[in-house]
N, C-alpha and C positions, 0 to 999 in steps of 0.2 A: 787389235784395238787401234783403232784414231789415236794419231797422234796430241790432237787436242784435249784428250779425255785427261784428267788428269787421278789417279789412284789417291784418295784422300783417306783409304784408310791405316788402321795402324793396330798394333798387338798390345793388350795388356794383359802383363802378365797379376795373377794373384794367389796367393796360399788359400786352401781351402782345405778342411777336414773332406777325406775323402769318401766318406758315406755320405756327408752333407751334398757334395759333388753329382755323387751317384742319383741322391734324392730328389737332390734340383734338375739333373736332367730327366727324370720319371715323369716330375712335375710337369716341365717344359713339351716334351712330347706329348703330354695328357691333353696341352693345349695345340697341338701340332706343330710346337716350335721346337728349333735346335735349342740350348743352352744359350749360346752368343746371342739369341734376339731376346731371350727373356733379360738377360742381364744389358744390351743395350738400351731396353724398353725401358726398367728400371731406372736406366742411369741418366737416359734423356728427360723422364719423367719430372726427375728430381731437379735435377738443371733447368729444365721449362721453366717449373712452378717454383723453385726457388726454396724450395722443402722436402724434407726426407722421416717417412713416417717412420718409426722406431717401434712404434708400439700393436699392440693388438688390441681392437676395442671391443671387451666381450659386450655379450647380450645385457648386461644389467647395466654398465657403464652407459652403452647407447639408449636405454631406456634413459635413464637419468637425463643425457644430452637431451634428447628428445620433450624430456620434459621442462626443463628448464629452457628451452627452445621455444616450448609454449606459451606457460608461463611470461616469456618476456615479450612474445608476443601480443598475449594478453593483456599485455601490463601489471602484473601482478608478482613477476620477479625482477630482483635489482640486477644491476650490472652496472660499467661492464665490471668482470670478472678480474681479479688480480691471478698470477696462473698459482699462488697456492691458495684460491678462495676455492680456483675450477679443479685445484686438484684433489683439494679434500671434498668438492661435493661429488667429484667421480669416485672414488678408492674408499672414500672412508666407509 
């Protein structure tokens, strides 16, 4: 290797349930990646955008977005949203 180049990267370590482990690597090769890019992909992701989703949006919740999406499109719903107005019109 050139002397110039300079090696910037680095190990992290972390606890994982080890089925979880096994899971995510299934996963990751499902999409032809090792483990380590799915979890840098992840981690850059998060860092870019400045947010880290937590949650899963089922199918009815995303209707709901979708409509109130409309709706304010339309002009016909209020906003903006306080996050327990958008979270009782998601759950409840």
């Amino acid at each position: 290797m050139p002397t110039n180049i300079k090696n910037t990267k680095t190990l992290l370590t972390v606890k994982i349930d080890k089925k979880l482990k096994e899971r995510a690597k299934r996963t990751a090769a499902s999409f032809g990646l090792p483990l380590g890019t799915m979890v840098n992909s992840l981690i850059l992701r998060t860092v870019n955008e400045g947010r880290l989703e937590l949650i899963d949006v089922t199918p009815t919740a995303l209707r709901r977005i979708n409509k109130i999406r409309k709706e304010l499109r339309e002009g016909k719903g209020h906003g903006p949203f306080t996050i327990d107005e958008l979270r009782k019109e998601l759950l409840d």
